[in-house]
N, CA, C and O atoms as a GROMACS GRO file, in nm:
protein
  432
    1UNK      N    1  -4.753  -4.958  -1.974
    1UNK     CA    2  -4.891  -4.979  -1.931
    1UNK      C    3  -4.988  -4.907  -2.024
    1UNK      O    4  -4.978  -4.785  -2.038
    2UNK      N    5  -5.058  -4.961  -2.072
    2UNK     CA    6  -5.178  -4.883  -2.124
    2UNK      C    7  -5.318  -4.857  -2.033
    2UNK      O    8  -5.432  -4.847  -2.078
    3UNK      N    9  -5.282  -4.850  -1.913
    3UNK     CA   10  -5.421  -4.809  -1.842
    3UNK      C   11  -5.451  -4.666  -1.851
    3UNK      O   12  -5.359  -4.598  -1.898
    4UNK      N   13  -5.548  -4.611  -1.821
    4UNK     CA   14  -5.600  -4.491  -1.807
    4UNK      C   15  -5.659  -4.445  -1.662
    4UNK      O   16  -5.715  -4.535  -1.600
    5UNK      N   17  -5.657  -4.346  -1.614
    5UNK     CA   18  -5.682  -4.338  -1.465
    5UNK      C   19  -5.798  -4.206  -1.493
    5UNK      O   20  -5.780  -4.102  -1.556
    6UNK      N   21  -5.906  -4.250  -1.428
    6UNK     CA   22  -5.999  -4.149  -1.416
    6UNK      C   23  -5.966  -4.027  -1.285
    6UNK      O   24  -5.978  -4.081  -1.174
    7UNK      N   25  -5.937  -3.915  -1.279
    7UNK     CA   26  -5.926  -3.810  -1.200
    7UNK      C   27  -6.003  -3.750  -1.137
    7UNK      O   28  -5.952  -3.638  -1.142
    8UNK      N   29  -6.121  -3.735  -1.059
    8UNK     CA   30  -6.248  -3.676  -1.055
    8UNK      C   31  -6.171  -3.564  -0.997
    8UNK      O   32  -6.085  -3.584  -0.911
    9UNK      N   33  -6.214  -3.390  -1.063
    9UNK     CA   34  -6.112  -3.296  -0.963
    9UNK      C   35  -6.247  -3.181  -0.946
    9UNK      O   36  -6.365  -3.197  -0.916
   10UNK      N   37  -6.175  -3.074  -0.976
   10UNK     CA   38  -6.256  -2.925  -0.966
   10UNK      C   39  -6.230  -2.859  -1.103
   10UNK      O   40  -6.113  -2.862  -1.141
   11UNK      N   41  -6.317  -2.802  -1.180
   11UNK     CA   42  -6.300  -2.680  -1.247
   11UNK      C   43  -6.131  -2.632  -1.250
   11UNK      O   44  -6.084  -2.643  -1.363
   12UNK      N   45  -6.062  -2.596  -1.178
   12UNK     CA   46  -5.935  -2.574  -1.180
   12UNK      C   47  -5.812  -2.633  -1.216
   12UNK      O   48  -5.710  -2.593  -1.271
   13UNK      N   49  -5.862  -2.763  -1.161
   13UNK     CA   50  -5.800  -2.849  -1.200
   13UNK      C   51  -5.625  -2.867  -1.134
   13UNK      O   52  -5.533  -2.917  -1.198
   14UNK      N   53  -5.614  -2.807  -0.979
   14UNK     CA   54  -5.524  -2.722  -0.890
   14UNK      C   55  -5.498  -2.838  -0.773
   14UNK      O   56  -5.440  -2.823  -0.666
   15UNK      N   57  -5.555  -2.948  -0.822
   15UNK     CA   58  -5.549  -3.099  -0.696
   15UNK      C   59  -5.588  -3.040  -0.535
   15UNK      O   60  -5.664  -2.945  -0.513
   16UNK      N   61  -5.550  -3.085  -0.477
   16UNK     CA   62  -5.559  -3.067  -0.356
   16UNK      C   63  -5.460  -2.985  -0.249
   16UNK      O   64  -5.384  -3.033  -0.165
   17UNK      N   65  -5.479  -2.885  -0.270
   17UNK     CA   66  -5.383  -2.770  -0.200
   17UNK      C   67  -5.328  -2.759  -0.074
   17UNK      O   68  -5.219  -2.765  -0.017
   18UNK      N   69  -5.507  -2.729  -0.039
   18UNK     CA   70  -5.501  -2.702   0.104
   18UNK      C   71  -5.530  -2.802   0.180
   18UNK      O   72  -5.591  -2.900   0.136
   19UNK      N   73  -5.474  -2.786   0.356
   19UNK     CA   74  -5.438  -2.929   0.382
   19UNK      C   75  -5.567  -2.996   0.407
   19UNK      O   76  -5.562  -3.114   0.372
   20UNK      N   77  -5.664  -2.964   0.448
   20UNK     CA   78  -5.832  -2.999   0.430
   20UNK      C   79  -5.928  -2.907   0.373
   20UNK      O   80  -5.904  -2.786   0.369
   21UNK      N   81  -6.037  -2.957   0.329
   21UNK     CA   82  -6.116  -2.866   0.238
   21UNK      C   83  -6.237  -2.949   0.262
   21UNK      O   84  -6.238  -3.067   0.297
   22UNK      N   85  -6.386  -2.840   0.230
   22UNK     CA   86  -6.496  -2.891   0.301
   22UNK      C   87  -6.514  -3.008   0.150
   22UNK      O   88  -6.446  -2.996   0.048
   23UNK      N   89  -6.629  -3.123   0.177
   23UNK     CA   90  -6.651  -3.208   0.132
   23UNK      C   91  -6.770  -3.103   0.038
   23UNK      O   92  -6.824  -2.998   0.074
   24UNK      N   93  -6.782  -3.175  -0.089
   24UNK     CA   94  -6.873  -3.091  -0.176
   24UNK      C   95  -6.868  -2.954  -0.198
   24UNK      O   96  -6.965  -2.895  -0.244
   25UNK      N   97  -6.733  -2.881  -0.162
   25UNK     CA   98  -6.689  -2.752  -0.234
   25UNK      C   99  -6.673  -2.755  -0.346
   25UNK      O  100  -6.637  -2.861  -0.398
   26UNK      N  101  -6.692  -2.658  -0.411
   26UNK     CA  102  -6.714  -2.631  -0.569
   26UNK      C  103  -6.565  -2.577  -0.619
   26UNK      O  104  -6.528  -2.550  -0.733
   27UNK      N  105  -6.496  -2.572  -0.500
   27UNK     CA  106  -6.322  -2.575  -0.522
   27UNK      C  107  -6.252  -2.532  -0.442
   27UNK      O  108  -6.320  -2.486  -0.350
   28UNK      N  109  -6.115  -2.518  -0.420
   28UNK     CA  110  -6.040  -2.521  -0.280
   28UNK      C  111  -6.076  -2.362  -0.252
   28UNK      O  112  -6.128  -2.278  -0.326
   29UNK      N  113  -6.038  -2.355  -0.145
   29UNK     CA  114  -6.074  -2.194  -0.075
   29UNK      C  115  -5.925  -2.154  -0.164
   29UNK      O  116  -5.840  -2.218  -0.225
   30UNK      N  117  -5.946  -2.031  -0.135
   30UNK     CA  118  -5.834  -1.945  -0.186
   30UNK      C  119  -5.691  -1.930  -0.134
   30UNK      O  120  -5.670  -1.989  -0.028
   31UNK      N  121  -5.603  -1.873  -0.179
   31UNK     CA  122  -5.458  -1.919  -0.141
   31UNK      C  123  -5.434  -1.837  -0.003
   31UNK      O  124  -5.403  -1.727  -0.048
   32UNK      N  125  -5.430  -1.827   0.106
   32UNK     CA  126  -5.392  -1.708   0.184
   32UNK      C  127  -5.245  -1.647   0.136
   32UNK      O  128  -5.153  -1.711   0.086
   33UNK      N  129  -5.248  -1.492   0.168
   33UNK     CA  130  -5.118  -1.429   0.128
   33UNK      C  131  -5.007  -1.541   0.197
   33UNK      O  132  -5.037  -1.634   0.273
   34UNK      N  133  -4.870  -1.504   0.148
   34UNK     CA  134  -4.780  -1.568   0.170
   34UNK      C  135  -4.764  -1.723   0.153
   34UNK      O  136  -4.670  -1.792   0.190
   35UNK      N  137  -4.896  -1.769   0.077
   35UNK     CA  138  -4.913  -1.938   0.083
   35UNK      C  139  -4.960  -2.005   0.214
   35UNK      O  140  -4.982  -1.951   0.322
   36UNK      N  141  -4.972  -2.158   0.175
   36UNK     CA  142  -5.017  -2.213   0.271
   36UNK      C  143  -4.917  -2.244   0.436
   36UNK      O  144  -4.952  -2.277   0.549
   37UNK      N  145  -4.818  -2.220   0.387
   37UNK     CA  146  -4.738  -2.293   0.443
   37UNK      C  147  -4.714  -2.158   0.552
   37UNK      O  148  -4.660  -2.184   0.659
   38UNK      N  149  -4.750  -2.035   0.528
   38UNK     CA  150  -4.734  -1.914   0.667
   38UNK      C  151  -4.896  -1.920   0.724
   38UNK      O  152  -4.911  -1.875   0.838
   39UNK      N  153  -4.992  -1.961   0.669
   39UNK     CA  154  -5.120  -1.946   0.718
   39UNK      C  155  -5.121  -2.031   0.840
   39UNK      O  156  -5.107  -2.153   0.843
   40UNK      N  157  -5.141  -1.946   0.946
   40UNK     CA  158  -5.201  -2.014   1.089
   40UNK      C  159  -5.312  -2.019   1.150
   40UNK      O  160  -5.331  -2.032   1.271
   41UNK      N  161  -5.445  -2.001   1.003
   41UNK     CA  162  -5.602  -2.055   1.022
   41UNK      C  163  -5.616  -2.186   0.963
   41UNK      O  164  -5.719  -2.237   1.009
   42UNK      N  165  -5.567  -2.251   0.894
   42UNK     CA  166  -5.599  -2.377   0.874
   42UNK      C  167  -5.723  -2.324   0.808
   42UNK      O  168  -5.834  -2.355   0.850
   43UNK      N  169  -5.698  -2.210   0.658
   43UNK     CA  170  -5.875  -2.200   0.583
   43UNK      C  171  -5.930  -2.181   0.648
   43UNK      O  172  -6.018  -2.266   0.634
   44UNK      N  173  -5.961  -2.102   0.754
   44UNK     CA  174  -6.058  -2.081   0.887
   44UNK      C  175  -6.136  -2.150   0.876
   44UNK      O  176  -6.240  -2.094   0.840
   45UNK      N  177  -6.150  -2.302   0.896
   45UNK     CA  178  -6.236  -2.431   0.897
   45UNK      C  179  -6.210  -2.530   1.039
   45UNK      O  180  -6.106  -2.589   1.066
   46UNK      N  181  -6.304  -2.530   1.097
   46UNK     CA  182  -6.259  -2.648   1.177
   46UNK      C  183  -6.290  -2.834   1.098
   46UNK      O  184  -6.379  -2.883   1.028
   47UNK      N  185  -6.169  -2.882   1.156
   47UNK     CA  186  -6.166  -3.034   1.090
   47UNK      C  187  -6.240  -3.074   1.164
   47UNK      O  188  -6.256  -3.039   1.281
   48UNK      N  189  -6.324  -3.194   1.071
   48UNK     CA  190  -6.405  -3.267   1.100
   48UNK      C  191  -6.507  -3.351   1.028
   48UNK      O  192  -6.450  -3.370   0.921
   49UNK      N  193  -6.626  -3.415   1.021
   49UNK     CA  194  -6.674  -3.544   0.951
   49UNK      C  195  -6.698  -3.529   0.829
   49UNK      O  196  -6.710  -3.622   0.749
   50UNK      N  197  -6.714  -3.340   0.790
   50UNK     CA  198  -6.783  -3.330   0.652
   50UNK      C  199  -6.601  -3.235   0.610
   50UNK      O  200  -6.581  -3.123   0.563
   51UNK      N  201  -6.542  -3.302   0.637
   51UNK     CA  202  -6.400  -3.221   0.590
   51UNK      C  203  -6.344  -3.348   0.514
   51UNK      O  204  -6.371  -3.460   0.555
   52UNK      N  205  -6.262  -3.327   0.401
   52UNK     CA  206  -6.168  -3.442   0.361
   52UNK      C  207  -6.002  -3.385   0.346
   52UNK      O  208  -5.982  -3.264   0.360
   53UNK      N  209  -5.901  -3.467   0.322
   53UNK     CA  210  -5.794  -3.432   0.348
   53UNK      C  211  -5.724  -3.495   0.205
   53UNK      O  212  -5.781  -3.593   0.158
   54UNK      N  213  -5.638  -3.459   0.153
   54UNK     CA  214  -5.572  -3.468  -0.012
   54UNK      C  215  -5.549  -3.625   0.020
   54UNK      O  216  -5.531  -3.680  -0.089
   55UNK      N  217  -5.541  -3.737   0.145
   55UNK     CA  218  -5.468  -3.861   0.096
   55UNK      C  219  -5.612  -3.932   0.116
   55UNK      O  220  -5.604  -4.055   0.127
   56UNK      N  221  -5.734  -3.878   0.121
   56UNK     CA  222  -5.868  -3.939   0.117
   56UNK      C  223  -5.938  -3.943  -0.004
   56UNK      O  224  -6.042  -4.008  -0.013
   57UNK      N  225  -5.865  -3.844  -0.151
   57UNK     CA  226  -5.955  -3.848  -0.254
   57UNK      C  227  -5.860  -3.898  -0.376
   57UNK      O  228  -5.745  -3.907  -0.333
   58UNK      N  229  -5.868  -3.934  -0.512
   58UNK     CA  230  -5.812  -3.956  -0.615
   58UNK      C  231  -5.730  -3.835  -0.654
   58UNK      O  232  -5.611  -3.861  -0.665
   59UNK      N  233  -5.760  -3.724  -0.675
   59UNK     CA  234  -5.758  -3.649  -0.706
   59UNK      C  235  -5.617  -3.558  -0.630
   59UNK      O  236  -5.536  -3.498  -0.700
   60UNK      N  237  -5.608  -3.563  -0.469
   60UNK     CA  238  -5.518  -3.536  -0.414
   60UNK      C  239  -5.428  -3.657  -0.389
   60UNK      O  240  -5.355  -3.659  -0.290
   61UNK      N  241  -5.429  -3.701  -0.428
   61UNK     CA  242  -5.300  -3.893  -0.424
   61UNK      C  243  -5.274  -3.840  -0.523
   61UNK      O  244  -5.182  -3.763  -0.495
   62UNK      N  245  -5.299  -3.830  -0.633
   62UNK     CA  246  -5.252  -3.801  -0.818
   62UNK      C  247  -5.189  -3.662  -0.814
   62UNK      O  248  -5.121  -3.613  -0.904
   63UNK      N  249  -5.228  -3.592  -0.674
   63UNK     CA  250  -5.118  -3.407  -0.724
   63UNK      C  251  -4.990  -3.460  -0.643
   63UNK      O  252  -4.877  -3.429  -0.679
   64UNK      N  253  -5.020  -3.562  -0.505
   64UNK     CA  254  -4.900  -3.570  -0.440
   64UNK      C  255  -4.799  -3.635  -0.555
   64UNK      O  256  -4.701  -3.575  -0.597
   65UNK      N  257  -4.835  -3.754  -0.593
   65UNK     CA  258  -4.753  -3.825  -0.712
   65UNK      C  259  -4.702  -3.788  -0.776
   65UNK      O  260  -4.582  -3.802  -0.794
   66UNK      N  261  -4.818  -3.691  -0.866
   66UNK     CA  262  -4.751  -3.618  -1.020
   66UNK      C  263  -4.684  -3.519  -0.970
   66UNK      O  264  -4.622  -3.472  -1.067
   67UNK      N  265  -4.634  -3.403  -0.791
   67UNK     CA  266  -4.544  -3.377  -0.848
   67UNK      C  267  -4.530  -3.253  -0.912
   67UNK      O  268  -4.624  -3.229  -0.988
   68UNK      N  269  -4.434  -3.157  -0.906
   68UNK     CA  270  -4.450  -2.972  -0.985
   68UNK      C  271  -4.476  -3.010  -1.144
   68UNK      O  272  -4.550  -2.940  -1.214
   69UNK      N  273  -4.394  -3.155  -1.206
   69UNK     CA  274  -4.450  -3.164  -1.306
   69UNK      C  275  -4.582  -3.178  -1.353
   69UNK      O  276  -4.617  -3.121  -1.456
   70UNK      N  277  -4.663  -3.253  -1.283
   70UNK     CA  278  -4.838  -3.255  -1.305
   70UNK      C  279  -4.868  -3.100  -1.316
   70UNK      O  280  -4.921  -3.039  -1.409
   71UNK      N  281  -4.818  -3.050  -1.192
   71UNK     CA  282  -4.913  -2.910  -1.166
   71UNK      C  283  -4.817  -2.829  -1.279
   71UNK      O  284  -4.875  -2.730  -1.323
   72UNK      N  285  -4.749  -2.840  -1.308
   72UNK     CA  286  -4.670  -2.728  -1.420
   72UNK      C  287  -4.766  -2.776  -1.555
   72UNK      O  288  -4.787  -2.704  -1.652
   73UNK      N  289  -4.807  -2.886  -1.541
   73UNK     CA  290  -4.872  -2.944  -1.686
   73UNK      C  291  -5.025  -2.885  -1.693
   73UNK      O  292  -5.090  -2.861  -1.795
   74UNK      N  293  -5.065  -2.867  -1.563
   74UNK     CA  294  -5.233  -2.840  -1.572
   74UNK      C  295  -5.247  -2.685  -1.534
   74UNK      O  296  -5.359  -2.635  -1.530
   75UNK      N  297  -5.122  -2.604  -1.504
   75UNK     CA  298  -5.119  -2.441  -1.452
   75UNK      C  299  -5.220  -2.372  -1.569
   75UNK      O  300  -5.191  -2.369  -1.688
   76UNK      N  301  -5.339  -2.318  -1.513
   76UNK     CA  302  -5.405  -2.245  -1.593
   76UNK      C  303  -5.506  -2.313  -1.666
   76UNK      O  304  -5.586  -2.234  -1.716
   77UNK      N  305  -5.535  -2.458  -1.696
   77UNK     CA  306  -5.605  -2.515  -1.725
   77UNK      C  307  -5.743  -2.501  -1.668
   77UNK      O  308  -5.746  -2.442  -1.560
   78UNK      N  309  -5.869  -2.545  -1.722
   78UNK     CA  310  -6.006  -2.559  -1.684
   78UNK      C  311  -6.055  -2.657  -1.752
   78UNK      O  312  -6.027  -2.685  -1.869
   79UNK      N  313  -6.139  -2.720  -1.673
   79UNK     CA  314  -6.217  -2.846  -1.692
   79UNK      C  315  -6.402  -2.781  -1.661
   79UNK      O  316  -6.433  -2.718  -1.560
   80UNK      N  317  -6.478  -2.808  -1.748
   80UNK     CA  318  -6.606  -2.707  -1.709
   80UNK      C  319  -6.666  -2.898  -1.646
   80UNK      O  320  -6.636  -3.016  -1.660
   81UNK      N  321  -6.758  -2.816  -1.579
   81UNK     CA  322  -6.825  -2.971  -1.546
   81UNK      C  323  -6.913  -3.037  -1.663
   81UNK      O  324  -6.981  -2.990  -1.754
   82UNK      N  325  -6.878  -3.179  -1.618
   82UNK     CA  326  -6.912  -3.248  -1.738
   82UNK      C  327  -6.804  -3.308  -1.800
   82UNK      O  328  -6.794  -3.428  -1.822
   83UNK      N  329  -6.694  -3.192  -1.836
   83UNK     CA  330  -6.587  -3.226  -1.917
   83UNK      C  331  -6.476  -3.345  -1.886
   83UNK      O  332  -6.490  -3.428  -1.796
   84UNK      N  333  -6.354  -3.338  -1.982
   84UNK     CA  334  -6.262  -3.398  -1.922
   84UNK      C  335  -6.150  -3.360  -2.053
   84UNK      O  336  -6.155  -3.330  -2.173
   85UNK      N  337  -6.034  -3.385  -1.931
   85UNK     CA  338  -5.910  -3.342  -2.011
   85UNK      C  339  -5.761  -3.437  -1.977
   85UNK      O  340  -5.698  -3.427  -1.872
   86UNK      N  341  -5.722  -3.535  -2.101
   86UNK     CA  342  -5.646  -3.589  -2.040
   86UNK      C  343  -5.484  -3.544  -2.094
   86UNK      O  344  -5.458  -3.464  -2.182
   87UNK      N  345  -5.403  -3.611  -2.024
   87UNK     CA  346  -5.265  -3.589  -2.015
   87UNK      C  347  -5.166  -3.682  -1.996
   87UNK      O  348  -5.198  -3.799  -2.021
   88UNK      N  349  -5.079  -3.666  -1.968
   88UNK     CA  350  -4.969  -3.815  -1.966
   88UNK      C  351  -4.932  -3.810  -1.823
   88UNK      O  352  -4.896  -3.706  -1.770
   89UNK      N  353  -4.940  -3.900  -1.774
   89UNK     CA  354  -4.885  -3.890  -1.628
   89UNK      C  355  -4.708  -3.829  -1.660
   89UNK      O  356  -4.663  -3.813  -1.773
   90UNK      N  357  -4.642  -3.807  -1.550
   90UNK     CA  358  -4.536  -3.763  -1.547
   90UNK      C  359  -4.411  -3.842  -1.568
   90UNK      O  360  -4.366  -3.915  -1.480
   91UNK      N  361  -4.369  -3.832  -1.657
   91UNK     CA  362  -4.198  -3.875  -1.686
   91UNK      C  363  -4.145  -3.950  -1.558
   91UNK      O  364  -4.115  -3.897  -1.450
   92UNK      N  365  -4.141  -4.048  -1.582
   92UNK     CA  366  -4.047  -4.107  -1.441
   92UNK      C  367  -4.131  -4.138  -1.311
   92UNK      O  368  -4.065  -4.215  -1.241
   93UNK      N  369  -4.256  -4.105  -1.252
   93UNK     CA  370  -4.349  -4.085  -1.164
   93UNK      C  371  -4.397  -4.277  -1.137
   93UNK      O  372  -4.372  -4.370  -1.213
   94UNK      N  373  -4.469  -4.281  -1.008
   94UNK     CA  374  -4.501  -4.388  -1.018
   94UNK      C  375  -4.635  -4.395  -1.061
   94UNK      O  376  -4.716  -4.478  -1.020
   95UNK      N  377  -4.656  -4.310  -1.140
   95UNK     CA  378  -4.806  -4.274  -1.211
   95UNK      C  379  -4.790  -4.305  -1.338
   95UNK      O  380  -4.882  -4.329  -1.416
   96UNK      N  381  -4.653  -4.304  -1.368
   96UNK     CA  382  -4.597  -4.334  -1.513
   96UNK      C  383  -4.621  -4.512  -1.559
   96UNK      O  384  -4.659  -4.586  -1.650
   97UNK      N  385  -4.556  -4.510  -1.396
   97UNK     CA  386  -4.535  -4.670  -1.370
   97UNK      C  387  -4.676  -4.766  -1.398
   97UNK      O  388  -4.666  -4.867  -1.467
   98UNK      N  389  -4.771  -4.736  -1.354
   98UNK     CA  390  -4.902  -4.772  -1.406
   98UNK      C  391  -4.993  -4.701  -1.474
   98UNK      O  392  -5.107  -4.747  -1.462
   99UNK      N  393  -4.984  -4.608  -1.540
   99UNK     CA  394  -5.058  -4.575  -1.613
   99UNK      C  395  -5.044  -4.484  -1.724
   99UNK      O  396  -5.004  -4.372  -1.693
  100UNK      N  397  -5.071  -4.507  -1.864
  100UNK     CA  398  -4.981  -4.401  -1.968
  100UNK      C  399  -5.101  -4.270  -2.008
  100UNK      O  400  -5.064  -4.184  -2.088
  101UNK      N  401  -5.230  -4.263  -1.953
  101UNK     CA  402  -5.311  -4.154  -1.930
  101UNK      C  403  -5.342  -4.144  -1.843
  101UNK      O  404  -5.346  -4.245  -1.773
  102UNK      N  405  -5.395  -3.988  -1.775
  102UNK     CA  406  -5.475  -4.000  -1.663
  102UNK      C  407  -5.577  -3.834  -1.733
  102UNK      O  408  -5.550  -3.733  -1.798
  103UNK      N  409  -5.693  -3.892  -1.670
  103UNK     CA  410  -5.792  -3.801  -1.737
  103UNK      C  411  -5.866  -3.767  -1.643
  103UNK      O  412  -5.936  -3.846  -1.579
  104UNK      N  413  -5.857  -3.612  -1.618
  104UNK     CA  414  -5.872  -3.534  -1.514
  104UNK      C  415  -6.056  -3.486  -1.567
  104UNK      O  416  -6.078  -3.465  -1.686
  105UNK      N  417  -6.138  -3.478  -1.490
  105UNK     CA  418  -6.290  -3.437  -1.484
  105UNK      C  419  -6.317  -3.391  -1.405
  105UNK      O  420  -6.249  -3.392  -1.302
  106UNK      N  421  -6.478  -3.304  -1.421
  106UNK     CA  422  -6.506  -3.198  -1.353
  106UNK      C  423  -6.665  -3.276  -1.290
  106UNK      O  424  -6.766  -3.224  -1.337
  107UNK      N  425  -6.678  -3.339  -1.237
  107UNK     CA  426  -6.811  -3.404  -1.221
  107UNK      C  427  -6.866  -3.312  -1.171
  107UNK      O  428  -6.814  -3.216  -1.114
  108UNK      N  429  -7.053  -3.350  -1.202
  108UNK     CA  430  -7.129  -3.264  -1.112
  108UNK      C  431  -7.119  -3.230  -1.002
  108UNK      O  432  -7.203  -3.154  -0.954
   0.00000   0.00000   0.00000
């Protein structure tokens, strides 16, 4: 495939972590000790209309897909807004399957 997939993400460039995050955050809240997976605040956020969830944006569909390989590929990376930074989707992935770039950005 020669398509290219536009990514709209965060500065970090860290996909979608946590299991909801407010709409128009400037990036995911922070990791609680022990990870997400012992935290029993749910990001001390209540869900709801101005909340989105990783299978509602581009950006979190493309971290579920790509996978420790995506995130091993973008660890430490930054995207300033404005920018963009692309990469190869992942070896074998069904991201591979349609598309041979995907180009991750920091929109306003």
């Amino acid at each position: 495939p020669g398509a290219a997939l536009v990514v709209p993400g965060n500065a970090t460039l860290v996909g979608a972590r946590a299991t909801y995050f407010e709409r128009g955050a400037s990036g995911p809240p922070p990791e609680p000790a022990g990870g997400w997976a012992a935290s029993s605040n749910w990001c001390g956020m209540d869900a709801g209309p101005q909340m989105l969830y990783p299978a509602q944006c581009i950006d979190g569909v493309v971290g579920q897909l790509g996978g420790r390989e995506l995130r091993a590929s973008l660890e430490g990376r930054q995207c300033e807004v404005g920018a963009a930074l692309a990469t190869p989707p992942p070896h074998g992935s069904r991201l591979a399957d349609a598309f041979s770039l995907l180009v991750h950005t920091n929109p306003p």
